[in-house]
C-alpha positions as CSV (number, residue, x, y, z in Angstrom):
1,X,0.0,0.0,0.0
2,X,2.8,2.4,0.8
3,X,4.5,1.6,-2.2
4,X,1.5,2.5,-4.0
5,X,1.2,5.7,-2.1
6,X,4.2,6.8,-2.8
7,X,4.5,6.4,-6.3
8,X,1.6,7.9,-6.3
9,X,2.8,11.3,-4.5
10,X,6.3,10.6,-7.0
11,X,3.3,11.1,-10.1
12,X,2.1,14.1,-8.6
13,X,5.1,15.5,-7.8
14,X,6.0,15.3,-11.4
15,X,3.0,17.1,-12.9
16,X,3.2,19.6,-10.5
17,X,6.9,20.5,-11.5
18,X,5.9,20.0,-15.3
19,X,3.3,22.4,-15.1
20,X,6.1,24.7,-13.0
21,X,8.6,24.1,-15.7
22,X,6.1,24.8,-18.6
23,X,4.8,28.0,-16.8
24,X,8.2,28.8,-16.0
25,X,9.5,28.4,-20.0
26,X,6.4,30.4,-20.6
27,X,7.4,33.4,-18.5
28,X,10.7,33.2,-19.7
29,X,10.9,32.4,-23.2
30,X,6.8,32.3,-24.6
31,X,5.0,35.0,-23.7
32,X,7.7,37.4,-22.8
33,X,6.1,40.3,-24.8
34,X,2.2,39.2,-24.7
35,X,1.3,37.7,-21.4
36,X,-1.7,36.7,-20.5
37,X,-5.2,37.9,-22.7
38,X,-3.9,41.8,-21.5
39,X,-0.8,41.4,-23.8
40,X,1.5,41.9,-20.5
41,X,5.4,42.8,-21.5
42,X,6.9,41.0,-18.8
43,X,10.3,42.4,-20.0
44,X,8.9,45.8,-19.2
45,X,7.4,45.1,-16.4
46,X,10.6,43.9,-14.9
47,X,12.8,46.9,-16.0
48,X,9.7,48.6,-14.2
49,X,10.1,46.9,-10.9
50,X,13.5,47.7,-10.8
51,X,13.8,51.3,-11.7
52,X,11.9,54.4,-11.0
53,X,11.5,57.2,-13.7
54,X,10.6,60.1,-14.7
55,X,8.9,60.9,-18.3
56,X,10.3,64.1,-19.6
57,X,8.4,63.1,-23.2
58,X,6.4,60.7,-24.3
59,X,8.1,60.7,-27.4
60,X,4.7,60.8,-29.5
61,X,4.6,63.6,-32.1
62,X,2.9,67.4,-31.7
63,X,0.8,69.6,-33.2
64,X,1.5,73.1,-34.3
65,X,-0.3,75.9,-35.5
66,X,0.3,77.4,-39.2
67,X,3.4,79.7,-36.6
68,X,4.7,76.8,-35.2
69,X,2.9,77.0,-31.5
70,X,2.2,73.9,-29.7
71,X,-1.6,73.3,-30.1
72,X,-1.7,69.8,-27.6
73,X,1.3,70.1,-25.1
74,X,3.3,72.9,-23.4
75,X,6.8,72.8,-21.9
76,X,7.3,73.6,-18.1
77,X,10.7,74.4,-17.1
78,X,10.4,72.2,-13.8
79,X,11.9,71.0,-10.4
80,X,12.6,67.0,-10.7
81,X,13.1,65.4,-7.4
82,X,13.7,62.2,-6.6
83,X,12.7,59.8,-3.2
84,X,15.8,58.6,-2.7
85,X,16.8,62.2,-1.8
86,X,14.9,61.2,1.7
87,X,18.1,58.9,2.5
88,X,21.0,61.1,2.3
89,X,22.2,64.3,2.9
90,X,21.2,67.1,0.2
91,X,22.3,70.7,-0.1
92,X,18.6,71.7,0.5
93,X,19.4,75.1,1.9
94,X,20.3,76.2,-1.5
95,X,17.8,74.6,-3.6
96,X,15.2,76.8,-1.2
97,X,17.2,79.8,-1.8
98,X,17.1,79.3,-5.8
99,X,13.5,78.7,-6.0
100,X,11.8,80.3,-3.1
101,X,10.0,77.4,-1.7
102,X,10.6,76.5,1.9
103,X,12.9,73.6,3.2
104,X,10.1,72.2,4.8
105,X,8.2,71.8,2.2
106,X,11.0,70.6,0.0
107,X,11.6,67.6,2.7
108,X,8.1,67.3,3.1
109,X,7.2,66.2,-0.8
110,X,10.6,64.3,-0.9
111,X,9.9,62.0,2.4
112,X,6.4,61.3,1.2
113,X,7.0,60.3,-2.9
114,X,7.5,56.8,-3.6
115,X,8.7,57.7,-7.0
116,X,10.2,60.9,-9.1
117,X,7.9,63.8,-8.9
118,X,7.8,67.3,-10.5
119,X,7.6,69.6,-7.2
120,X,4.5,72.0,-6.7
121,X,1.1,71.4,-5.3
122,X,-1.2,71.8,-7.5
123,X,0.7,73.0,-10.2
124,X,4.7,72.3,-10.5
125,X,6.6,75.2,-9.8
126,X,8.1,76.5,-13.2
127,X,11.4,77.8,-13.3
128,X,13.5,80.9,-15.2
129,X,16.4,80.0,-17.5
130,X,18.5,81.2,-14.8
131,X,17.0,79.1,-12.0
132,X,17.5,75.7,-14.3
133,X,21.4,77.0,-14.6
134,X,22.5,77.8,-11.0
135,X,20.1,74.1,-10.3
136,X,21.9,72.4,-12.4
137,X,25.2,74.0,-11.4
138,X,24.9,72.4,-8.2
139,X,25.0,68.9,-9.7
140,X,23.3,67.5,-6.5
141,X,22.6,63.7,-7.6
142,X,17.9,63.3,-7.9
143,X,18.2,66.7,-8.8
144,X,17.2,68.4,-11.6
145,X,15.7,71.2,-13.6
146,X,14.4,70.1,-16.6
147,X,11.9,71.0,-19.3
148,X,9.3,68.4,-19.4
149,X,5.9,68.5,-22.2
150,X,2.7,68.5,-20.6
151,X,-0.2,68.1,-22.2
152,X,-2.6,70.9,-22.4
153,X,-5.7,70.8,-20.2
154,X,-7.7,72.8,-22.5
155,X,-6.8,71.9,-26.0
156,X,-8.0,74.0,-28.9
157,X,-9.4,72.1,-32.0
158,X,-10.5,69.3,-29.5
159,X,-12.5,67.2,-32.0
160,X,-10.3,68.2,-35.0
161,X,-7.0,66.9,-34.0
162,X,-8.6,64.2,-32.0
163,X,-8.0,61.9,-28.9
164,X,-5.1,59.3,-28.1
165,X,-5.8,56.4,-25.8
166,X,-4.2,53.1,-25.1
167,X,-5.6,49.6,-26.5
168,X,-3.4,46.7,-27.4
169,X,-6.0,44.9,-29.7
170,X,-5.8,48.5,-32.0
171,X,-2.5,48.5,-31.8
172,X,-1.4,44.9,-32.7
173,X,-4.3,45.2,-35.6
174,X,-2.8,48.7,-37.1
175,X,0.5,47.5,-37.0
176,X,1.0,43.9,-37.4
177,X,4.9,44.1,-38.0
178,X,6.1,46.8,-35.3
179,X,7.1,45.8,-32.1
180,X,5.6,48.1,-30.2
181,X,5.3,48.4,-25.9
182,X,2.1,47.7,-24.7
183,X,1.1,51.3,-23.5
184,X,2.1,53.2,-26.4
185,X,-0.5,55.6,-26.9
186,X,-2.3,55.9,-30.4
187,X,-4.8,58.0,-31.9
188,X,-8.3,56.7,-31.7
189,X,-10.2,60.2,-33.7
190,X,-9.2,63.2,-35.9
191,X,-6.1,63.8,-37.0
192,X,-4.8,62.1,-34.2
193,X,-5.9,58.9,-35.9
194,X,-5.1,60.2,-39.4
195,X,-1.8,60.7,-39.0
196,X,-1.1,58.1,-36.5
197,X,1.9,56.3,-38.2
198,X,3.9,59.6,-38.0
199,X,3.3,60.5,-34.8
200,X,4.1,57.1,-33.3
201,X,7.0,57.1,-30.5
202,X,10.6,56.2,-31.3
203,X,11.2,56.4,-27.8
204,X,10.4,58.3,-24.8
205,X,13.0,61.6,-23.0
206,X,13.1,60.2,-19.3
207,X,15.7,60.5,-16.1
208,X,15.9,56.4,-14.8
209,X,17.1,55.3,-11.7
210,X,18.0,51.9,-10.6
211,X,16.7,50.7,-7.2
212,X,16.6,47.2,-5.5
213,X,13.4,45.7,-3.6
214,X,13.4,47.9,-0.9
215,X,13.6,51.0,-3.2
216,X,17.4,51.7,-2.4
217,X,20.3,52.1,-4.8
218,X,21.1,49.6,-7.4
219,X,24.3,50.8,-8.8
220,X,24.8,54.2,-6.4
221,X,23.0,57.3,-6.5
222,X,23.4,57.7,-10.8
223,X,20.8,59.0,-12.3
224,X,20.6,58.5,-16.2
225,X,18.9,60.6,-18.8
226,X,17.7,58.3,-21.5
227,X,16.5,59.8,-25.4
228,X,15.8,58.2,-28.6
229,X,18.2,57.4,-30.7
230,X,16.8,59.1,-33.6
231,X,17.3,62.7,-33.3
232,X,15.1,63.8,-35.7
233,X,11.7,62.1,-33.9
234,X,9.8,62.7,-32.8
235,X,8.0,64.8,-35.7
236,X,5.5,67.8,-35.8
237,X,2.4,67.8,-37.5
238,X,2.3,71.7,-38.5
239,X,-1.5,72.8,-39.0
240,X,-3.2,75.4,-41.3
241,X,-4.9,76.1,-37.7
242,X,-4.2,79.8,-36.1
243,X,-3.9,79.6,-32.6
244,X,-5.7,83.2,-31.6
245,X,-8.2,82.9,-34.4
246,X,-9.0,79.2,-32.8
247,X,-9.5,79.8,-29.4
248,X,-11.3,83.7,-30.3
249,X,-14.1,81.4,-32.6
250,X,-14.3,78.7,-29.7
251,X,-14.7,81.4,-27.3
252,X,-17.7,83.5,-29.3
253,X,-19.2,79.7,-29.8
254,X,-19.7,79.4,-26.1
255,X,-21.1,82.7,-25.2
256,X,-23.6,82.4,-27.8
257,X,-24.9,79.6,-26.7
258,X,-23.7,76.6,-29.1
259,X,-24.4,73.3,-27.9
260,X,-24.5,71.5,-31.3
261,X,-23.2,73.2,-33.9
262,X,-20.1,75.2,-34.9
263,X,-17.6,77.6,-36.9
264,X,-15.6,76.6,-39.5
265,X,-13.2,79.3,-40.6
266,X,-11.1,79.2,-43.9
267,X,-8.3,81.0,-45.9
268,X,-9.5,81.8,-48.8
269,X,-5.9,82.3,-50.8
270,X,-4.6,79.0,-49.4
271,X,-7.7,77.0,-49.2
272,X,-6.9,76.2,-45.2
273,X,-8.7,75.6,-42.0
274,X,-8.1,78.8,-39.9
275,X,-10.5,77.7,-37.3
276,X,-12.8,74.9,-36.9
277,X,-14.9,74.5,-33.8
278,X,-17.7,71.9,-32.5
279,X,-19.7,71.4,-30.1
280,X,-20.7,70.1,-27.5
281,X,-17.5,69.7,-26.2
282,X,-15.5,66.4,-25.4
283,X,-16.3,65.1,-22.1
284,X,-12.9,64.8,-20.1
285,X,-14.2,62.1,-17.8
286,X,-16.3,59.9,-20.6
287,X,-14.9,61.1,-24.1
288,X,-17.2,58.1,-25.4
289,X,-20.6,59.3,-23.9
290,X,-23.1,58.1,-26.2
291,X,-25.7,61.2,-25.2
292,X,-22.9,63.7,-25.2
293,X,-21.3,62.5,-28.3
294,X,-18.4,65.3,-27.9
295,X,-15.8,63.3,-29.9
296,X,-17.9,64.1,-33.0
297,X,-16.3,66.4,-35.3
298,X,-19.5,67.6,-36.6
299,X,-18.3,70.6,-39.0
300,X,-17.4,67.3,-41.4
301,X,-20.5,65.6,-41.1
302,X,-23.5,66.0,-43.2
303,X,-26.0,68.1,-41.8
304,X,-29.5,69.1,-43.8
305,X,-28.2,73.0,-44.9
306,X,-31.9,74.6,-45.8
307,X,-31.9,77.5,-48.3
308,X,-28.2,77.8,-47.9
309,X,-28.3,75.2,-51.1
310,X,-30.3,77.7,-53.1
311,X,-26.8,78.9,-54.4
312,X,-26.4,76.0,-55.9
313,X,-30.1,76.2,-57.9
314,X,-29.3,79.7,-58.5
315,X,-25.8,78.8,-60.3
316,X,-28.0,76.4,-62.6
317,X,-30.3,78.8,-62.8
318,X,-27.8,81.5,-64.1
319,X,-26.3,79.3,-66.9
320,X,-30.0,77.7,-68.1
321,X,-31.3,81.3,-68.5
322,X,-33.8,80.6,-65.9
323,X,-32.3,84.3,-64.3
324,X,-34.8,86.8,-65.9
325,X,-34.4,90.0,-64.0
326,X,-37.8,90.6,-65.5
327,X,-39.7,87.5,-64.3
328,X,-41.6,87.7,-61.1
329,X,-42.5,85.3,-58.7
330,X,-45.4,84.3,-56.2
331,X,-43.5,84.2,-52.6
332,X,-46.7,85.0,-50.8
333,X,-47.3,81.4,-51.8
334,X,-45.7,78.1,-50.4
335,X,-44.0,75.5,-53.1
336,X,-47.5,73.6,-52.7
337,X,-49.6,76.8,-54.3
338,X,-51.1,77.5,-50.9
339,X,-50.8,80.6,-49.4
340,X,-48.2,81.9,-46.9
341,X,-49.1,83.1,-43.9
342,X,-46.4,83.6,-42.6
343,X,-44.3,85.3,-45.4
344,X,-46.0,87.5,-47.8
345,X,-43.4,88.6,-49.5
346,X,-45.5,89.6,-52.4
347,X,-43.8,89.4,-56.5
348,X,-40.1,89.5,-56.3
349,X,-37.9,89.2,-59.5
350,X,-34.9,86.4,-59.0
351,X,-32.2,88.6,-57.5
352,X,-34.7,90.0,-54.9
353,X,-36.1,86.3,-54.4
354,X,-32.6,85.3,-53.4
355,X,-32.1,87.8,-51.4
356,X,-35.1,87.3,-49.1
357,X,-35.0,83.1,-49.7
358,X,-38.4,83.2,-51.4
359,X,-39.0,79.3,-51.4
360,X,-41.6,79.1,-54.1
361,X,-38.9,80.9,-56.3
362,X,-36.3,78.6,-56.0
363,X,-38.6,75.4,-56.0
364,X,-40.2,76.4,-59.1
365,X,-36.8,77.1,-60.9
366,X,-35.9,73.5,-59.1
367,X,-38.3,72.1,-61.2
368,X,-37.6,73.5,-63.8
369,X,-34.1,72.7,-63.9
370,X,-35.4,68.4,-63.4
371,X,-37.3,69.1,-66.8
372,X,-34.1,70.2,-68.5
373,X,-31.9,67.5,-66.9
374,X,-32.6,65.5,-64.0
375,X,-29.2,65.3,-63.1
376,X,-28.5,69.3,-63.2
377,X,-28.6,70.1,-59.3
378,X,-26.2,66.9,-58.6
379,X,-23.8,68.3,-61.5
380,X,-23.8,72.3,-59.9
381,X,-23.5,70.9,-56.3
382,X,-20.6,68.8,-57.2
383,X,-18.9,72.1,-59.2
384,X,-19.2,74.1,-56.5
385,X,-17.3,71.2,-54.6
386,X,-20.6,70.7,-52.0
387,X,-20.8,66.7,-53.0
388,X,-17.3,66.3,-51.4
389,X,-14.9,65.1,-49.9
390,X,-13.0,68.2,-49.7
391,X,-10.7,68.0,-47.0
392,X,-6.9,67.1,-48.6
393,X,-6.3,63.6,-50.0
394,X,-3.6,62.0,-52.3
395,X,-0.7,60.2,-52.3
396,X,2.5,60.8,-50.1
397,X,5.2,59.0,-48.7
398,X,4.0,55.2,-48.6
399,X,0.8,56.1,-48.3
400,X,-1.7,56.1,-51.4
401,X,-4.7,58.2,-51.3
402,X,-3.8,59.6,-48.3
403,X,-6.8,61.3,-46.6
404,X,-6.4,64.2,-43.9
405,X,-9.4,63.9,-42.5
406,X,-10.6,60.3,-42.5
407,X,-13.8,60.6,-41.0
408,X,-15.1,63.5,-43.3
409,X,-18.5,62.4,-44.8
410,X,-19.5,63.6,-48.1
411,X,-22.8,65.4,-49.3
412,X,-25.5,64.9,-51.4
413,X,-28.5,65.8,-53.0
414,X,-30.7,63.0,-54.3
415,X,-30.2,59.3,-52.5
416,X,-32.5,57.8,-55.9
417,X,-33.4,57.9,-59.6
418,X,-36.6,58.0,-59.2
419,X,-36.1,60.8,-56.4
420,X,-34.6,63.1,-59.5
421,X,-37.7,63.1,-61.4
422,X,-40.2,63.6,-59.2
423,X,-41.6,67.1,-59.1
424,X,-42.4,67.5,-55.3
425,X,-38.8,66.0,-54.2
426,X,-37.7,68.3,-56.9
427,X,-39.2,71.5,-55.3
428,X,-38.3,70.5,-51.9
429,X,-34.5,69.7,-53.0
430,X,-34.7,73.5,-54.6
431,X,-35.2,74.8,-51.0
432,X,-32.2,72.5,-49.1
433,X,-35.0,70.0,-47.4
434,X,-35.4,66.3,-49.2
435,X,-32.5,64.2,-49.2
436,X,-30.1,67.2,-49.6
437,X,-26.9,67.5,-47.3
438,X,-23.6,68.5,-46.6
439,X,-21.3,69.3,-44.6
440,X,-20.4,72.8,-43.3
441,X,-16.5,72.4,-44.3
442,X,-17.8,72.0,-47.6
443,X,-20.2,75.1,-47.3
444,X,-17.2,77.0,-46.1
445,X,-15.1,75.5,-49.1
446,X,-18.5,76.2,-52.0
447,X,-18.0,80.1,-50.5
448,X,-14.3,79.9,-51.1
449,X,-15.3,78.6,-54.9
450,X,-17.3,81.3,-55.7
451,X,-15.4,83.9,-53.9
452,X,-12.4,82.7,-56.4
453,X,-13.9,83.1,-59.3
454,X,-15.1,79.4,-59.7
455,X,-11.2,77.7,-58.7
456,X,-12.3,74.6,-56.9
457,X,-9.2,73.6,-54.4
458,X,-8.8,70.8,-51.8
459,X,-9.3,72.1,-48.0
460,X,-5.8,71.8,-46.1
461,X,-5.7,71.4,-42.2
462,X,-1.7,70.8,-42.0
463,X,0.8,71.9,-44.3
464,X,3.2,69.7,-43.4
465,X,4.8,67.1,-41.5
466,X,8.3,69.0,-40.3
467,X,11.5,66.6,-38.4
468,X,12.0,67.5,-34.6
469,X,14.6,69.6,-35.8
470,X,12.0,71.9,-37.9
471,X,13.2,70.6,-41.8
472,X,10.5,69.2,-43.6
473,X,9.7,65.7,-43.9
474,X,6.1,66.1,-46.4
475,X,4.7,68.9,-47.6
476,X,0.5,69.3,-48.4
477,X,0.8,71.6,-51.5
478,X,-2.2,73.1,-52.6
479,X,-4.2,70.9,-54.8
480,X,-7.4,71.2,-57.2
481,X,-10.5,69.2,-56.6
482,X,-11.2,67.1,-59.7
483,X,-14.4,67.6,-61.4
484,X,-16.5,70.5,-64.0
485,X,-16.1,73.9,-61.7
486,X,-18.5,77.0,-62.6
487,X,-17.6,79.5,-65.1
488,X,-16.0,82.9,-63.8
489,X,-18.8,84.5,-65.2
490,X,-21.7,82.5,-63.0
491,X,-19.0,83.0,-60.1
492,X,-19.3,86.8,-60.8
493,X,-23.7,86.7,-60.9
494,X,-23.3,84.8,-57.2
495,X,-20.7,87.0,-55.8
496,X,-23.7,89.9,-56.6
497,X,-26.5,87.5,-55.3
498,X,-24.6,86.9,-52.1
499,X,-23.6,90.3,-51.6
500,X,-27.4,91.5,-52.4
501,X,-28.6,89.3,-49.8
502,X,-26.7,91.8,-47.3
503,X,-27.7,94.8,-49.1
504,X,-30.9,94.5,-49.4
505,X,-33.3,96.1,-47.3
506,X,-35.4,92.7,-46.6
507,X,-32.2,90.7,-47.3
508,X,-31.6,87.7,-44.7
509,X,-27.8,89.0,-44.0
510,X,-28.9,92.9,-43.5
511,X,-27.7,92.9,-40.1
512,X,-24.7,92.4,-41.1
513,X,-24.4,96.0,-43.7
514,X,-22.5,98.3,-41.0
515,X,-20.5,95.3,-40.2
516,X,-16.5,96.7,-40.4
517,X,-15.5,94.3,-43.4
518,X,-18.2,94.0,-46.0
519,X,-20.1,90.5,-45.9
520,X,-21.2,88.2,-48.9
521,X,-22.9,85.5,-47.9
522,X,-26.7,83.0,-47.7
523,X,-28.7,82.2,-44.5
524,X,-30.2,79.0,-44.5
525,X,-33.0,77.5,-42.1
526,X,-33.8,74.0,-42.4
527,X,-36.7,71.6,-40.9
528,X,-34.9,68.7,-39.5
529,X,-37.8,66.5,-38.8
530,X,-36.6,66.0,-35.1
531,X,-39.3,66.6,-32.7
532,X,-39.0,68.1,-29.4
533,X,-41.7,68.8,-26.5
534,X,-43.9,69.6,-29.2
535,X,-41.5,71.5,-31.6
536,X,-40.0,70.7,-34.6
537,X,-36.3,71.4,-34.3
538,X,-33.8,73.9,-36.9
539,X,-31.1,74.0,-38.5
540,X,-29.6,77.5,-38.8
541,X,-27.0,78.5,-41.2
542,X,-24.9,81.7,-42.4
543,X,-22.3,81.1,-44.9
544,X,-20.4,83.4,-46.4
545,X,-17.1,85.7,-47.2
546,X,-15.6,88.5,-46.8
547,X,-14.2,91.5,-47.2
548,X,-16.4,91.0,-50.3
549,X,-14.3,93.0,-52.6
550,X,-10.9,91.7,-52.2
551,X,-11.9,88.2,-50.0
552,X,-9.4,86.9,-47.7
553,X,-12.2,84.7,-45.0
554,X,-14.7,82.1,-45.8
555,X,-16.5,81.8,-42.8
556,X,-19.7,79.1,-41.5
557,X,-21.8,79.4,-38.5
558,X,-24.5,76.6,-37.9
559,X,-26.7,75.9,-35.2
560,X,-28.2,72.6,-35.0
561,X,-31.3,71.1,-33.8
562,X,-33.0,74.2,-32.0
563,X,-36.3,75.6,-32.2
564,X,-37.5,77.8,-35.1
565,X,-37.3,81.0,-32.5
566,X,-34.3,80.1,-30.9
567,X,-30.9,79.7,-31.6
568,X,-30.2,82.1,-34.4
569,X,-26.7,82.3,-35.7
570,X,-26.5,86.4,-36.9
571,X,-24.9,87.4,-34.0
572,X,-22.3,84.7,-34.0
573,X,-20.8,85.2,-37.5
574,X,-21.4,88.7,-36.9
575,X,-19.0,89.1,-33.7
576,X,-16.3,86.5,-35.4
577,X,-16.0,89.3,-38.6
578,X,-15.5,92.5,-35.9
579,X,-13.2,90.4,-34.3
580,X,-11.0,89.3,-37.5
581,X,-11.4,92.8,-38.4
582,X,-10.2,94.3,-34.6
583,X,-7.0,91.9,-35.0
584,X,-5.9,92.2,-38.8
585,X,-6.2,96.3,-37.7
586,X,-4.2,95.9,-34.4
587,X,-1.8,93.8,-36.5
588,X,-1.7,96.9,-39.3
589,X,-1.7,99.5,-36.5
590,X,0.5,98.5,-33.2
591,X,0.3,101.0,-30.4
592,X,2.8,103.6,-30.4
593,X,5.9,102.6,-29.1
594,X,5.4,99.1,-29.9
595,X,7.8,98.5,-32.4
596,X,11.3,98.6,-32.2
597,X,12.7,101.9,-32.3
């Protein structure tokens, strides 16, 4: 029996220290780098356990505006201290003196950090150039004044250049054949996500230090400071954005009121994003909130645009001859023949029925239009570069068909064949309702057009992907959109219409006539079919350009989903010109004794 017993136990014995072995040549030789269903590093995690740093960069690339200013991060020249300072003796007494903060409070923060901290509470201190020299001077070992990136709290463009996160099933899908760590951060929306592959880590800028099990000294009191090995990582994505123009439009958006909506702002000479804003904002604490929905970029998605398409009909309208200054119109009627209660604007000719959005006008002429060619309205949206995409796309690098913005939608104005020919889709397409959308970068971008003459160019939001040391690594040059563009002469008859619609007295735009830079431009006010507590909700438009005569600014203000006497965007666009105006004169104009004498 004991004989049976024990080989027994000798059996058991064995499988246990099998399955140890096998566990043991998994840990060590296996799953080294992928550990478990979490994809641990175990190789990291060890280098971990016995060191303690401090991350002075993460190593991922930045953004800049079109001057080269950090858009996401910001440098703090800052205090590094490290725990082990609690051990030995430190020349404390003239640390306080250098940077004003008390001994106390110096021992205090050292005694009680378990790993390398940046000192300050809330906020790190930040020191002057000279206070990082006589610091560093003193060459006191887990001391050091160092520049370290931080990334801005409040980040301008939020839902334009996007979010980064961590997620090792993303990562190991996007790139297959890089070996990557575990917590490298990627970009998950905007142009975080479109220019991912750039902006990928080589490496990150960190102080290391070497400690056993207890947290002493491995090999002394050495500090090291590690960096990349490439000194041209990592790069800068340099954007068409403008840094005061972006946070001035963000700004205005939230003090009138914008909780869906936004600005899109645009250089008319270059074809660039100035400015883009949307809201609602991104939730810090749940960027992913399903009711919230702040990571939506929604100056790229379609939206229904109301009588803002009616410069489209009235391009067709121009080159058909369907433009007869002499020709009058019902617009005390609705498109259905009824009357209007609500807008008796009486006969107006076309020019005037632009100007005051007569609906009956432009549905007729919609009609009108399907009878000469079904297809017309599809053909002039498309030339006036509404149908989109117009953000910049082509091929670069490795890349082909590279797309800026990825998650740009395009527009469109009939989803069927059937839809084309039918008279009542056909009048309600004439007026922006139907089927029609688009999105407001391509509003902005159909301004632009016409404001050009008729030029149709892609939209740029970065110019160029620069090395860490500033040279250029690719370069977004300014590139046509493909496809029939309007004739300079139909450009010049819309430039009038638009500018008429500010001009005249019962125009849509007249509040904006004493503006400081004259306006061009087309309100639009469309039925969204969204119902709420009893009201149907709006969307409300102004597009235009401006200064009208020489035009530098195309400029977009919508409102979305608010009630039909609420939520008007006038003001908006209106405050966003004075401003553009108060800076280009401040620019023109510095205060005496400003400039170097």
């Amino acid at each position: 029996m004991w004989r049976k017993r024990a080989v027994g136990w000798l059996i058991v014995s064995f499988m246990v220290l099998g399955f140890l072995m096998g566990r043991l040549i998994q840990l060590q030789l296996v799953s080294t780098e992928h550990f478990t269903d979490r994809e641990i590093n175990l190789l990291e995690s060890s280098v971990r356990q016995r060191s303690q740093e401090m991350i002075i960069d993460a190593g991922r690339g930045n953004f800049l505006d079109r001057s080269g200013n950090p858009m996401t991060f910001e440098n703090k020249s800052v205090l590094i201290l490290f725990p082990f300072l609690a051990r030995m003796e430190w020349d404390i007494n003239k640390i306080s003196k250098i940077t004003g903060a008390s001994e106390y409070s110096l021992r205090h923060s050292v005694e009680n950090a378990k790993e390398p901290f940046a000192f300050g509470t809330p906020e790190p201190i930040q020191l002057s150039f000279e206070q990082m020299e006589d610091i560093n001077a003193l060459k006191i070992p887990g001391v050091f004044a160092v520049e370290k990136k931080y990334s801005r709290s409040e980040k301008p463009a939020a839902q334009l250049i996007g979010i980064t996160g961590q997620n090792q099933n993303v990562l190991n899908e996007r790139y297959p054949s890089k070996d990557l760590s575990s917590d490298t951060m990627i970009g998950i929306t905007g142009m975080e996500k479109s220019f991912d592959e750039f902006l990928l880590p080589e490496g990150a800028s960190k102080l290391v230090y070497h400690v056993d099990g207890t947290g002493g000294p491995l090999f002394g009191i050495d500090v090291k400071y590690v960096e990349p090995a490439n000194p041209f990582y990592p790069v800068n994505i340099k954007t068409t954005l403008d840094y005061d123009l972006q946070m001035m439009t963000e700004k205005l958006a939230d003090q009138h009121g914008i909780k869906k909506g936004g600005v899109v702002l645009l250089d008319i000479e270059t074809n660039s994003v100035l400015a883009m804003v949307s809201r609602p904002s991104i939730n810090k604490d749940n960027p992913f909130d399903e009711e919230s929905s702040g990571t939506v970029n929604h100056m790229i998605k379609q939206q229904i645009m109301g009588s803002v398409f009616k410069t489209v009909v009235a391009a067709a309208a121009i080159d058909q001859g369907l433009d007869d200054p002499k020709r009058q119109f019902d617009c005390s009627r609705k498109i259905n023949g009824e009357p209007d209660l609500k807008y008796q604007h009486g006969m107006l000719n076309f020019n005037d029925s632009f100007a005051r959005s007569c609906n009956n006008t432009f549905a007729s002429i919609a009609k009108e239009l399907k009878d000469i060619n079904p297809d017309l309205l599809e053909e002039y949206a498309d030339k006036l570069s509404l149908m989109g995409p117009v953000s910049w796309q082509g091929d670069i690098y490795h890349f082909n068909d590279f797309k800026q913005l990825q998650d740009e939608e395009k527009g469109r104005v009939f989803l069927s064949e059937d839809a084309k020919k039918d008279s009542n889709f056909a009048g309600l397409t004439g007026i922006g309702q139907h089927e029609v959308r688009a999105t407001p970068l391509a509003v902005a971008n159909m301004m632009a057009t016409i404001a050009r003459g008729g030029d149709k160019e892609m939209v740029r939001v970065v110019s160029k992907i620069e090395y860490k040391n500033s040279t250029s690594l690719i370069e977004f040059k300014e590139q046509k959109l493909e496809g029939d563009k309007i004739a300079p002469f139909t450009a010049m008859k819309l430039q009038r219409l638009l500018r008429e619609v500010v001009l005249n007295e019962e125009g849509t735009g007249r509040w904006f006539k004493e503006l400081p830079y004259e306006v061009a431009g087309k309100s639009g006010t469309a039925e969204t079919g969204i119902m709420a507590d009893g009201q149907q909700l709006h969307n409300k438009w102004f597009a235009g350009y401006f200064p009208y005569k020489n035009p530098k600014y195309a400029l977009v203000a919508v409102n979305l989903e608010v009630t039909e006497d609420t939520g008007g965007v006038n003001p908006l666009f209106s405050d966003i010109v004075k401003e553009i105006y108060n800076n280009n004169h401040n620019e023109e104009n510095p205060p005496s004794g400003s400039a170097d004498s």
